[in-house]
C-alpha positions, 0 to 999 in steps of 0.5 A: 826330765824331758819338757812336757807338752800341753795342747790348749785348744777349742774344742775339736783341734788339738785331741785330732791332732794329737791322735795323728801325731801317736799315729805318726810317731808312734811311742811318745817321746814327751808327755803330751796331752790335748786339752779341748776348750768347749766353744762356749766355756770361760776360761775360769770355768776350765782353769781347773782341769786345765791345771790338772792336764798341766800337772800331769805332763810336767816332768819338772823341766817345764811345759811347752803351752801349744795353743790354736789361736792368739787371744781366744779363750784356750790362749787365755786359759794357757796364759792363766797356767803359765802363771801357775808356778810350772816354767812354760812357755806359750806358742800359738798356730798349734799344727801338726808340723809344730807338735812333730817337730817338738816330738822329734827333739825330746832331748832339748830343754824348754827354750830351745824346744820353744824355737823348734816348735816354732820353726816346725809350724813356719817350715810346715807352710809350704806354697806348692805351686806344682 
């Protein structure tokens, strides 16, 4: 089964750019869900649909933990799943170049998709001097 993909985000981040990401791509080829932080939540308050987002993109092969910014509250939150029994693994600097790099290789397992997502988000920063 194909590795899942959970965004972890404030609020406002990561449910755009999901929409962009099915707007791009077209048919989902992972499961992918956004779930938005509210600004003021803590982070015990939201482990709870969080962990019900989580199990609803884990397909058995693990869930990919995308999250918007190192140490804030969402990361938190992500870091608590992780912790939960599902194999995952966490990157932070959620963009849209890291989510359609991992889109366009459903076929890579966890650790391999990891790097990939990484490396999407580092090749989408582009300085264009133009």
């Amino acid at each position: 089964m194909p590795v899942g993909i959970l965004m972890v985000s404030h609020e406002g981040v990561a449910s755009p750019l999901l929409a962009a990401a099915r707007r791009l791509v077209g048919a989902m080829p992972l499961a992918v869900e956004a779930f938005d932080v509210p600004w003021d939540a803590d982070a015990d308050t939201v482990l709870p649909g969080a962990s019900a987002a989580l199990r609803k993109v884990d397909g058995g092969d693990g869930v990919l933990l995308l999250v918007d910014l190192y140490g804030a509250t969402p990361a938190r939150v992500a870091e608590r799943l992780s912790r939960l029994g599902t194999p995952c693994h966490r990157i932070s600097g959620l963009s849209l170049p890291m989510l359609l790099r991992a889109l366009n290789y459903p076929e890579q397992g966890l650790d391999e998709l990891a790097r990939t997502a990484a490396a999407g988000a580092r090749n989408g920063v582009v300085i264009d001097d133009a």
